[in-house]
DOFI-667499 format. One record per residue: residue number from 1; residue in three letters; y, z, x of N, C-alpha, C in turn. Coordinates in steps of 0.05 Angstrom, whole numbers. Example, Ala and Ser with C-alpha at 12.3 -4.5 7.8 and 13.67 -1.06 7.14 Angstrom:
BEGIN
+-----+-----+--------+--------+--------+--------+--------+--------+--------+--------+--------+
|   k |   r |     nv |     nw |     nu |    cav |    caw |    cau |     cv |     cw |     cu |
+-----+-----+--------+--------+--------+--------+--------+--------+--------+--------+--------+
|   1 | ala |   -114 |    156 |    264 |    -90 |    156 |    246 |    -66 |    156 |    264 |
|   2 | ser |    -45 |    142 |    257 |    -21 |    143 |    273 |      1 |    157 |    258 |
+-----+-----+--------+--------+--------+--------+--------+--------+--------+--------+--------+
This chain:
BEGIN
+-----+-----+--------+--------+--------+--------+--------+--------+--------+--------+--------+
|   k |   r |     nv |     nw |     nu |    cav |    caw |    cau |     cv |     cw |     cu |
+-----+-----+--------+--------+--------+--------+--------+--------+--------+--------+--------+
|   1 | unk |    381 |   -387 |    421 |    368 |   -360 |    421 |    366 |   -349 |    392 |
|   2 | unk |    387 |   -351 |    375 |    384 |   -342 |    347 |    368 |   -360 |    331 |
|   3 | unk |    358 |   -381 |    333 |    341 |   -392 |    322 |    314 |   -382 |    326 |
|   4 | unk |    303 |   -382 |    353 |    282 |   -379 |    370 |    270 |   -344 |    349 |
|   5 | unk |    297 |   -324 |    355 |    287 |   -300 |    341 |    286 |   -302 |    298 |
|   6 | unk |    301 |   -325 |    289 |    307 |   -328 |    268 |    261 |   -339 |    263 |
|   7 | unk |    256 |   -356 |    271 |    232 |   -372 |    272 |    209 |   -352 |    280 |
|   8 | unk |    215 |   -339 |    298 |    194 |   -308 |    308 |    199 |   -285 |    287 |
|   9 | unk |    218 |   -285 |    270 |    221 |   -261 |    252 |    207 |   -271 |    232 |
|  10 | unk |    206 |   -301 |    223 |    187 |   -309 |    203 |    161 |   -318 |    209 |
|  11 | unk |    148 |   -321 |    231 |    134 |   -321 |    240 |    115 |   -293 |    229 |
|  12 | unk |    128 |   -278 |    238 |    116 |   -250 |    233 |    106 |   -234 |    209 |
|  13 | unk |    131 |   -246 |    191 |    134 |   -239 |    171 |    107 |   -251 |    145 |
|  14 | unk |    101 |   -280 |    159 |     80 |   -295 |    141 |     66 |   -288 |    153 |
|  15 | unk |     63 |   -266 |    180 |     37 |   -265 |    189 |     29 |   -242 |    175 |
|  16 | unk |     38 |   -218 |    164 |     35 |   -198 |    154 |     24 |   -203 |    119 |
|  17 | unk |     16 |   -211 |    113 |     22 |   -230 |     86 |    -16 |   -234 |     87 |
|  18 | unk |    -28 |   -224 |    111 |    -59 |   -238 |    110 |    -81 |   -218 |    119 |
|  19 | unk |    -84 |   -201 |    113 |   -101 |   -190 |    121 |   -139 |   -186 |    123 |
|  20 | unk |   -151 |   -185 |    142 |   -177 |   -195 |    146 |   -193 |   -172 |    157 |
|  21 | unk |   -216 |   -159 |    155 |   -225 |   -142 |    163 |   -249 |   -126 |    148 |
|  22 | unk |   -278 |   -109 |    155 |   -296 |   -108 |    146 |   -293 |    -77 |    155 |
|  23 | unk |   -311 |    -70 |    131 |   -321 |    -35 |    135 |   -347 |    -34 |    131 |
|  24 | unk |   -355 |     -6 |    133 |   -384 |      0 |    119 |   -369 |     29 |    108 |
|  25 | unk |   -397 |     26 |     84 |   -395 |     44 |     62 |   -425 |     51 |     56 |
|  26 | unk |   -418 |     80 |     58 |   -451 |     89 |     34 |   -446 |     86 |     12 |
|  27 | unk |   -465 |    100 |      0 |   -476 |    112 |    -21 |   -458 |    116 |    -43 |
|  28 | unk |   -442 |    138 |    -41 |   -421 |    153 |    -58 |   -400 |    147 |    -41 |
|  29 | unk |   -400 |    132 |    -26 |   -364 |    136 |     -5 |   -347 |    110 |    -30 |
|  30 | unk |   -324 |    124 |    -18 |   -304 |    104 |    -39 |   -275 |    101 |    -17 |
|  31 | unk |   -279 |     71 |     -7 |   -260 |     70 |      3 |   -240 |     57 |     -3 |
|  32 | unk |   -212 |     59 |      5 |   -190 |     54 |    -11 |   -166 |     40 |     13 |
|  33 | unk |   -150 |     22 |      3 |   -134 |     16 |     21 |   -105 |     11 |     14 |
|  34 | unk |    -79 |     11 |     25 |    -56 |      7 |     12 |    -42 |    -22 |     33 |
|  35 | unk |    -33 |    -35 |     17 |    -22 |    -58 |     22 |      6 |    -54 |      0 |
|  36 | unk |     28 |    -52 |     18 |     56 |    -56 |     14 |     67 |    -81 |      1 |
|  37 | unk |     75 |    -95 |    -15 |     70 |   -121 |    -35 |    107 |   -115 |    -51 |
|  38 | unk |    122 |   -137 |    -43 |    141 |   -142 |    -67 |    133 |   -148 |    -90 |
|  39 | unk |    156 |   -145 |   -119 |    149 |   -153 |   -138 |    145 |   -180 |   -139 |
|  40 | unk |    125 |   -183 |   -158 |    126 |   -216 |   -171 |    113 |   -224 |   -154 |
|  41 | unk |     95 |   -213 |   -133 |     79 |   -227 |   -118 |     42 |   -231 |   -129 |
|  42 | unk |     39 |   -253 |   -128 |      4 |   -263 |   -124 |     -2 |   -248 |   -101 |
|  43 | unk |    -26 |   -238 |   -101 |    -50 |   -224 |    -90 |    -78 |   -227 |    -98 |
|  44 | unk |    -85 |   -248 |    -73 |   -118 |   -255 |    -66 |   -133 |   -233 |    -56 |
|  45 | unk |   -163 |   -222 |    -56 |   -179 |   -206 |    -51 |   -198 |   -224 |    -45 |
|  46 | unk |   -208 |   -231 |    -23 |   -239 |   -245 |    -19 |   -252 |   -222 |    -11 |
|  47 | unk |   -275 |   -223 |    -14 |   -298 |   -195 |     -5 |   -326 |   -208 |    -13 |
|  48 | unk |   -345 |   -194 |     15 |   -369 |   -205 |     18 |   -381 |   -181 |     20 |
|  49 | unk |   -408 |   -171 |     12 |   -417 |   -155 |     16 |   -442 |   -161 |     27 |
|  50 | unk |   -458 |   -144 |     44 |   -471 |   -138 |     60 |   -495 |   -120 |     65 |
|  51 | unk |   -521 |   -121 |     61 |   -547 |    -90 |     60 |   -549 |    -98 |     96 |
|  52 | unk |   -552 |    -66 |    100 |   -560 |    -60 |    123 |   -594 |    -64 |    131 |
|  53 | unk |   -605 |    -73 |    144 |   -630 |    -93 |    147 |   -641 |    -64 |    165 |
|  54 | unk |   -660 |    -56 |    169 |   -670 |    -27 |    186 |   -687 |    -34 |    203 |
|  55 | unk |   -698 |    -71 |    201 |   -719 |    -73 |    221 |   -701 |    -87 |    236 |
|  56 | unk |   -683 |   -104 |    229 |   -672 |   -114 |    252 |   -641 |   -100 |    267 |
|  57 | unk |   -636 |    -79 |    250 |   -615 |    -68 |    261 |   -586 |    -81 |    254 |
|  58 | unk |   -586 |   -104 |    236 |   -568 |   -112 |    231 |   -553 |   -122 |    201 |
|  59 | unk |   -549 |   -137 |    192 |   -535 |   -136 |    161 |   -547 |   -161 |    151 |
|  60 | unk |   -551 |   -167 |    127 |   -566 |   -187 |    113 |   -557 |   -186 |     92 |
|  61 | unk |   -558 |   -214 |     75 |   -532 |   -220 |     51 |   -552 |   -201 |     31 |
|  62 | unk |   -538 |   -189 |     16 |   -539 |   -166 |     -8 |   -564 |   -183 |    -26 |
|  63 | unk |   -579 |   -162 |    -35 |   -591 |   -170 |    -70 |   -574 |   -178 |    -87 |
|  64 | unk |   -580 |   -193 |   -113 |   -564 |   -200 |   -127 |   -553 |   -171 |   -152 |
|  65 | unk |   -567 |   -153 |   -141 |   -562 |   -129 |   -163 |   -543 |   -115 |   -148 |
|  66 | unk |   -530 |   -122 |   -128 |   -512 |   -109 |   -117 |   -485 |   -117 |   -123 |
|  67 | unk |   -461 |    -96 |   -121 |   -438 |    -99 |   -132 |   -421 |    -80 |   -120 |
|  68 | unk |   -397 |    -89 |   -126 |   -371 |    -68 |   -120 |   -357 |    -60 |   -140 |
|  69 | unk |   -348 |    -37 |   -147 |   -326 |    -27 |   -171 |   -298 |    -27 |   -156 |
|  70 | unk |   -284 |    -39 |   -166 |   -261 |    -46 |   -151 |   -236 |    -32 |   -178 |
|  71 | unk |   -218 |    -14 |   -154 |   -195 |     -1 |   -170 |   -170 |    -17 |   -158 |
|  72 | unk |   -150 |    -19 |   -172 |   -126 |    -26 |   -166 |    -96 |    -10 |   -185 |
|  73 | unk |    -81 |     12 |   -160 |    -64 |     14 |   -180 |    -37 |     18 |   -168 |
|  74 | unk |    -19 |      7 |   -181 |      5 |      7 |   -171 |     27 |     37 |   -158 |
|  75 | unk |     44 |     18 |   -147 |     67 |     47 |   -138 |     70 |     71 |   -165 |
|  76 | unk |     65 |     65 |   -180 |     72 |     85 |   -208 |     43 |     97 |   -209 |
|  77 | unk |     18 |     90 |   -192 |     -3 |    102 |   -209 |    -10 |     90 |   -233 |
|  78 | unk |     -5 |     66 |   -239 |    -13 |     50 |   -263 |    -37 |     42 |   -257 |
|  79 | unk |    -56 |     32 |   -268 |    -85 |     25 |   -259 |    -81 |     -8 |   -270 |
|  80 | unk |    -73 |    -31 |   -245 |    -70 |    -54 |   -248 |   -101 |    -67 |   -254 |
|  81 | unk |   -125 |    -63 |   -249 |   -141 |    -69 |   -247 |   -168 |    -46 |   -246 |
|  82 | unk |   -193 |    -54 |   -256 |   -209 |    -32 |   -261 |   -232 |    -42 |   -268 |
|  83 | unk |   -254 |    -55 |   -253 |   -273 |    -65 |   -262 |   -297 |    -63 |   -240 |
|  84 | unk |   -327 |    -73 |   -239 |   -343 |    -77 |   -233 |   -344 |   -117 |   -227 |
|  85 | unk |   -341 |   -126 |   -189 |   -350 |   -149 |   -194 |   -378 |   -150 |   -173 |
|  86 | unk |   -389 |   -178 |   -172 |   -418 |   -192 |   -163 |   -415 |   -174 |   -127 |
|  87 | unk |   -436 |   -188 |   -109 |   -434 |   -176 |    -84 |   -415 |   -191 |    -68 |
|  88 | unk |   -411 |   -209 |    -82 |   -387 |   -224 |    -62 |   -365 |   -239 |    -87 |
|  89 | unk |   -343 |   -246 |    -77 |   -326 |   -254 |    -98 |   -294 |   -261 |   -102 |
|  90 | unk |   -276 |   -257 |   -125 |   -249 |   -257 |   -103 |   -241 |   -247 |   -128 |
|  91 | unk |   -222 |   -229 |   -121 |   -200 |   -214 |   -142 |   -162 |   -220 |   -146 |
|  92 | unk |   -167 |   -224 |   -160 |   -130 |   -230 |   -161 |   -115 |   -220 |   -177 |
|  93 | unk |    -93 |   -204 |   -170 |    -73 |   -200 |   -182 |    -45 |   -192 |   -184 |
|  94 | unk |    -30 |   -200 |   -192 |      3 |   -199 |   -192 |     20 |   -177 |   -196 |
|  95 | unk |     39 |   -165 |   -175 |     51 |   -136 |   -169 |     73 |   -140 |   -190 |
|  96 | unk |     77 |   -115 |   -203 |    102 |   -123 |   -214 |    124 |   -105 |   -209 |
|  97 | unk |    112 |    -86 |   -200 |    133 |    -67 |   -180 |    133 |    -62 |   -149 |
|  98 | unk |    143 |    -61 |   -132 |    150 |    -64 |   -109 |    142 |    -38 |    -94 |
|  99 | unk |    128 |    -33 |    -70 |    118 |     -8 |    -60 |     91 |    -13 |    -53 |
| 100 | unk |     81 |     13 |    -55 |     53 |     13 |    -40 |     31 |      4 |    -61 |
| 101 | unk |      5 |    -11 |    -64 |     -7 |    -21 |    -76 |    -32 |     -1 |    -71 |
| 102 | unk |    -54 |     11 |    -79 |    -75 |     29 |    -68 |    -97 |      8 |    -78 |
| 103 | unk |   -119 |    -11 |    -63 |   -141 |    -19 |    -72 |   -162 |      1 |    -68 |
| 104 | unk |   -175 |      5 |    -84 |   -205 |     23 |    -74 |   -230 |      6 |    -90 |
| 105 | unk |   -247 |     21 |    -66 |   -267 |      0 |    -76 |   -296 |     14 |    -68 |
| 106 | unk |   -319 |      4 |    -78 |   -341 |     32 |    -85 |   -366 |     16 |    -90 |
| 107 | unk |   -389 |     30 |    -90 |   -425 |      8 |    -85 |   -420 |     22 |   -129 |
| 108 | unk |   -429 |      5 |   -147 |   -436 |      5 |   -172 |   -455 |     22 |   -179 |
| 109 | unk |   -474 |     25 |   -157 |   -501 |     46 |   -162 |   -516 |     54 |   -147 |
| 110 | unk |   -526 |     61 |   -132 |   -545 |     77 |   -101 |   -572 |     74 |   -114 |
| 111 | unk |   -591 |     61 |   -126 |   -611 |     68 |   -137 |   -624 |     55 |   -128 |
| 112 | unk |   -616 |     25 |   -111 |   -630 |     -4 |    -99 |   -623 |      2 |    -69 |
| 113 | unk |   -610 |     12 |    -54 |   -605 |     16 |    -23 |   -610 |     36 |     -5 |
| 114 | unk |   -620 |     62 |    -23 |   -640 |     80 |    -15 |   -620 |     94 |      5 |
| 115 | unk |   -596 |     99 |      4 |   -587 |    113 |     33 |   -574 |     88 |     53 |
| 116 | unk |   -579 |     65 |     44 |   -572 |     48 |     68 |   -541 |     41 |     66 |
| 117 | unk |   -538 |     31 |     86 |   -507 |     24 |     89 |   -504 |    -13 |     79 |
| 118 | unk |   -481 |     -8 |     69 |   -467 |    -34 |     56 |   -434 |    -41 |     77 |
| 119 | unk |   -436 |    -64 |     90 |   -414 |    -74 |     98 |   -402 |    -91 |     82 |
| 120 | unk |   -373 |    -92 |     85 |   -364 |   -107 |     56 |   -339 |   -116 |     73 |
| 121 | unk |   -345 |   -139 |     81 |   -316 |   -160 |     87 |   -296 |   -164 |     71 |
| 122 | unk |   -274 |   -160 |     86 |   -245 |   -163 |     56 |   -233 |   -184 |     68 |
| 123 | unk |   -216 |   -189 |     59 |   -197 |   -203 |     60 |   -175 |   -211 |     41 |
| 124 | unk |   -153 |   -203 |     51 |   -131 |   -198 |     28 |   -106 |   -213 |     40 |
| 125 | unk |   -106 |   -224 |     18 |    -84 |   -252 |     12 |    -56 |   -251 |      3 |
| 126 | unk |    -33 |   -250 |      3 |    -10 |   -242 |     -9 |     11 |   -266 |     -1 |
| 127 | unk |     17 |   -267 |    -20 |     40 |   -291 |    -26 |     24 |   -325 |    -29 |
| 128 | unk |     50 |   -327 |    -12 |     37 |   -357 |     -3 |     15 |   -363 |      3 |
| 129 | unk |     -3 |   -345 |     19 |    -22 |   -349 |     25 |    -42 |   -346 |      6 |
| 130 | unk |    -36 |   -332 |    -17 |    -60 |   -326 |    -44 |    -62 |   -357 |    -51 |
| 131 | unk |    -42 |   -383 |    -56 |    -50 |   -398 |    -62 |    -65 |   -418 |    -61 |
| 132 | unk |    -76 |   -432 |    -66 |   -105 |   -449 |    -65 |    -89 |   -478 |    -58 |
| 133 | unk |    -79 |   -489 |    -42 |    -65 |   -514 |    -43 |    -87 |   -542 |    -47 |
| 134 | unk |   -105 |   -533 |    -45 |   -128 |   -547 |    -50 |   -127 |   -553 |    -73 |
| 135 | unk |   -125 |   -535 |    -97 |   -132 |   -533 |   -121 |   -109 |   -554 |   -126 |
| 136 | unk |    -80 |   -541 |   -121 |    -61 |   -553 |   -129 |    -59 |   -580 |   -135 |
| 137 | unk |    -63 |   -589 |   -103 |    -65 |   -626 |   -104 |    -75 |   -642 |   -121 |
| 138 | unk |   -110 |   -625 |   -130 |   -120 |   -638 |   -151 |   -109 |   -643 |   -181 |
| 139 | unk |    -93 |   -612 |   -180 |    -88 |   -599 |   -203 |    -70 |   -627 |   -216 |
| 140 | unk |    -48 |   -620 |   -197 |    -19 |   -637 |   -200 |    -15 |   -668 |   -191 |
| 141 | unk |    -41 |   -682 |   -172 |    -40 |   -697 |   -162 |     -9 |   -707 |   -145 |
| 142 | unk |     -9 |   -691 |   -131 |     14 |   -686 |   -108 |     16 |   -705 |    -81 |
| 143 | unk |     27 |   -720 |    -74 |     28 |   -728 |    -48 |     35 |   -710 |    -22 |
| 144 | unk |     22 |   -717 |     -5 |     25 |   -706 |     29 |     56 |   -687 |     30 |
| 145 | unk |     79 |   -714 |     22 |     97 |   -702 |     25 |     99 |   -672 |      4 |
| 146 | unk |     97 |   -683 |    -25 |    106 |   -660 |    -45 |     94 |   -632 |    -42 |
| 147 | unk |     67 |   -633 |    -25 |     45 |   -612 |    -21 |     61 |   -596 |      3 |
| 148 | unk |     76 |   -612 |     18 |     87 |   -598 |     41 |    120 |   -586 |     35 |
| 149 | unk |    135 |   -599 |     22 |    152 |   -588 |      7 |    147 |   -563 |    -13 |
| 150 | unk |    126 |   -565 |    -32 |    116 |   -546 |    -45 |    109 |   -514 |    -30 |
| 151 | unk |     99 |   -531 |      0 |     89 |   -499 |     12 |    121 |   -491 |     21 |
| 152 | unk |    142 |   -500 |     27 |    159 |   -497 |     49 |    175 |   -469 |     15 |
| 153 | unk |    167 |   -492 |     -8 |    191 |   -469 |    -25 |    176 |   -444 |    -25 |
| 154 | unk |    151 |   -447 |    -25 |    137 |   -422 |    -32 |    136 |   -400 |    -13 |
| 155 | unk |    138 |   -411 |     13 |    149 |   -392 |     41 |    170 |   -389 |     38 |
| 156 | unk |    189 |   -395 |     35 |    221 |   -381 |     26 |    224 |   -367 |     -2 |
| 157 | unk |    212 |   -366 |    -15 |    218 |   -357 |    -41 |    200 |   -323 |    -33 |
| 158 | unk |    169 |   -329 |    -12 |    159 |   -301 |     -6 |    174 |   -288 |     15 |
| 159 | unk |    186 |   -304 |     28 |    209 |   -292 |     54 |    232 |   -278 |     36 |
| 160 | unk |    246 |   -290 |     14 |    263 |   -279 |     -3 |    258 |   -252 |    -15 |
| 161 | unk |    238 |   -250 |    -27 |    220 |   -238 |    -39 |    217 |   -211 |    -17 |
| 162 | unk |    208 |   -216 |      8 |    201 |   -193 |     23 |    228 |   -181 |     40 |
| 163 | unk |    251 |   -203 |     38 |    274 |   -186 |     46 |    288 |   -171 |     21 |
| 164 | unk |    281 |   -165 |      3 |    282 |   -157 |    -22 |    271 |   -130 |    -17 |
| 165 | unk |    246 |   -132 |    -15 |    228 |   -106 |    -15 |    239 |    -90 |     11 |
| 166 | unk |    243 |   -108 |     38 |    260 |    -87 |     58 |    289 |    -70 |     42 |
| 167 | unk |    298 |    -83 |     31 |    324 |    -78 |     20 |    323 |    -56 |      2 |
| 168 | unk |    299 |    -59 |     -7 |    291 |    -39 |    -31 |    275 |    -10 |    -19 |
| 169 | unk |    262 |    -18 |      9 |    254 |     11 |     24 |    278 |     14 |     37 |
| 170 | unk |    296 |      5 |     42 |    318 |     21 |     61 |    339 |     37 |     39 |
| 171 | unk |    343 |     26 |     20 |    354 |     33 |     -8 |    340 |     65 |    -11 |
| 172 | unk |    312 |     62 |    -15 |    292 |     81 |    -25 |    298 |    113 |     -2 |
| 173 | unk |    289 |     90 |     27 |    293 |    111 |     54 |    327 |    126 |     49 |
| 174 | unk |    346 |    121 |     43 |    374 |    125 |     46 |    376 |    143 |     22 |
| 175 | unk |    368 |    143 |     -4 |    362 |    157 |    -21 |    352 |    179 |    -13 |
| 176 | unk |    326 |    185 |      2 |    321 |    204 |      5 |    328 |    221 |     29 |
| 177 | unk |    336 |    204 |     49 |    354 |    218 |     69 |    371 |    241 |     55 |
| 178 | unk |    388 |    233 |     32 |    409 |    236 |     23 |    407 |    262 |     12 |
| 179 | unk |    383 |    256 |     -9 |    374 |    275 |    -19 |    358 |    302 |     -2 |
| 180 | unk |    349 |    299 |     29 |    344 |    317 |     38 |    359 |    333 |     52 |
| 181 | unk |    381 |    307 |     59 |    400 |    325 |     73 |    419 |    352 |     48 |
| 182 | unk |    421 |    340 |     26 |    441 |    352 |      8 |    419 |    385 |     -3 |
| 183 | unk |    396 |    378 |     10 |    380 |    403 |      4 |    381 |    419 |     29 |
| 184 | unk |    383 |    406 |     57 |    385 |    430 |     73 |    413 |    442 |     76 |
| 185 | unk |    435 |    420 |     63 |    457 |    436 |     64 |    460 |    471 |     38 |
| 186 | unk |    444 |    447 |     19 |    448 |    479 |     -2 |    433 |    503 |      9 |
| 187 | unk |    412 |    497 |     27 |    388 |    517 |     34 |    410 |    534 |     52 |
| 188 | unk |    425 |    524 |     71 |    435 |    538 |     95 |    455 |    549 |     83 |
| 189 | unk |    471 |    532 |     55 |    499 |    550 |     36 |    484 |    581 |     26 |
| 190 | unk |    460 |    572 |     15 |    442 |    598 |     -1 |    439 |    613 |     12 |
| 191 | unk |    424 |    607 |     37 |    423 |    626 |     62 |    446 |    651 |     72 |
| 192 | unk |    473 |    636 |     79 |    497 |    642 |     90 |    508 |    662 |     61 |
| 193 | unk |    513 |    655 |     32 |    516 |    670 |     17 |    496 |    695 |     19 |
| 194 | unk |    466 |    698 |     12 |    447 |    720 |     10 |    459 |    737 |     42 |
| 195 | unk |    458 |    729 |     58 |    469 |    746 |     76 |    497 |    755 |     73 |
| 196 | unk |    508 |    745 |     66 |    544 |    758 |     67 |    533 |    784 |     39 |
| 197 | unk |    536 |    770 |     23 |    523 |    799 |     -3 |    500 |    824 |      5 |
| 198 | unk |    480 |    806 |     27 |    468 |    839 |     35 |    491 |    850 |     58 |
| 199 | unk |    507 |    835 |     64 |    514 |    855 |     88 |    545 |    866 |     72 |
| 200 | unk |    551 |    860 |     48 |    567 |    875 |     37 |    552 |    901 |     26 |
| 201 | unk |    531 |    890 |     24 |    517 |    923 |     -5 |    509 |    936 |     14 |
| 202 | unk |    513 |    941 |     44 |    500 |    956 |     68 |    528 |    960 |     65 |
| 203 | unk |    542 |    952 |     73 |    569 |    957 |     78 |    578 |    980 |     60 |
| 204 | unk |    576 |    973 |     32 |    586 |    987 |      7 |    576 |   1012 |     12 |
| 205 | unk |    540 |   1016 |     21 |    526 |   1031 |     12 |    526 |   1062 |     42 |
| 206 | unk |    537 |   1043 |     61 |    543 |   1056 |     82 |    564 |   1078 |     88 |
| 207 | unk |    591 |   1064 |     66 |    612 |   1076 |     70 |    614 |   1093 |     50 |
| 208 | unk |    592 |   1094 |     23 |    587 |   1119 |      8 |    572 |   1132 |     23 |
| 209 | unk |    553 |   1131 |     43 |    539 |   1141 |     48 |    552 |   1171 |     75 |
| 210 | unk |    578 |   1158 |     85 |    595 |   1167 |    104 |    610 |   1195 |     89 |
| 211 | unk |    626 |   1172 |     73 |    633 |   1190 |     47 |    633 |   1221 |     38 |
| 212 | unk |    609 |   1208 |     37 |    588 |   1235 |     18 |    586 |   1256 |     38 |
| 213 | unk |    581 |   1245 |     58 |    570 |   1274 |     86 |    604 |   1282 |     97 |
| 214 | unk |    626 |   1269 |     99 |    651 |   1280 |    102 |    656 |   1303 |     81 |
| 215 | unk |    645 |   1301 |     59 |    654 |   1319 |     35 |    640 |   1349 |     44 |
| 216 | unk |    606 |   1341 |     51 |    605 |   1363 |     52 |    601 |   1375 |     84 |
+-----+-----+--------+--------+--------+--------+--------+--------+--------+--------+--------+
């Protein structure tokens, strides 16, 4: 049984690692997406883009003057990346801090689509999966076996890697527990003081006030 859930936890884990999916975008829209990424990780971007066709109601591969401005910036708000690429293409690049990643991504110019809509297939790659093993084989001239050993380190080193980043949001989450709890304790101390001091200066101000009318 602890195997079975040991094999299903990584299972899961390299399944999250791949993400696939298409939008549409006008004109001026700029859409943006966050992908959660440990450090030291490779990150693939495939993207296809798409003109909306009006006689047939459906999508047809882009002009060649079409493009995407693609932003990328890290948990700090650093701007990892910042450029203009073709209508279709692949982007890559390596996290070096751990947290939320923000891609956004945007049409280069509205001057050729008149209003029309642009669909733009993504597909985003992380870890192991960014790699090209294709490439590799050639690269390194690798055998069956070495290519399959090669992937097995590279899945444990991103499994490593992402029980790292859990370790590092529960770290982060516990931090700020910590820190909110130690604020509603001062809020309720601040509280409990401002009341004892107004209900002394009523107090104070009461028993002059008694005082005064005994006298006369």
């Amino acid at each position: 049984m602890d195997k079975i859930w040991t094999y299903c936890t990584i299972l899961i884990t390299l399944i999250e690692f791949s993400t696939a999916l298409y939008f549409h975008i006008g004109e001026t829209e700029r859409k943006c997406f966050i992908e959660e990424i440990p450090d030291e990780t490779n990150v693939v971007v495939n993207y296809k883009v798409q003109l909306y066709d009006p006689r047939t109601g459906g999508f047809m591969p882009s002009s060649p003057g079409i493009g995407m401005h693609v932003d990328i910036r890290d948990p700090d708000d650093k701007t990892l990346l910042s450029r203009v690429y073709s209508s279709e293409g692949k982007i890559s690049f390596t996290s070096h801090t751990p947290g939320e990643h923000v891609i956004c991504m945007y049409s280069n110019s509205s001057a050729w689509f008149g209003g029309s809509q642009l669909r733009v297939h993504l597909d985003i790659q992380v870890g192991e999966h960014a790699i090209n093993y294709g490439e590799v084989v050639q690269k390194e001239k690798m055998s069956e076996l070495q290519l399959r050993i090669r992937q097995l380190l590279d899945q444990v080193d991103q499994i490593t890697k992402e029980q790292n980043y859990q370790r590092y949001r529960e770290d982060r989450f516990r931090q700020t527990s910590e820190s909110t709890n130690s604020r509603v304790l001062w809020w309720a101390v601040t509280q409990t003081a401002v009341l004892i001091a107004m209900g002394a200066w009523q107090m104070r101000h009461l028993r002059k006030f008694f005082e005064a009318k005994k006298l006369v």
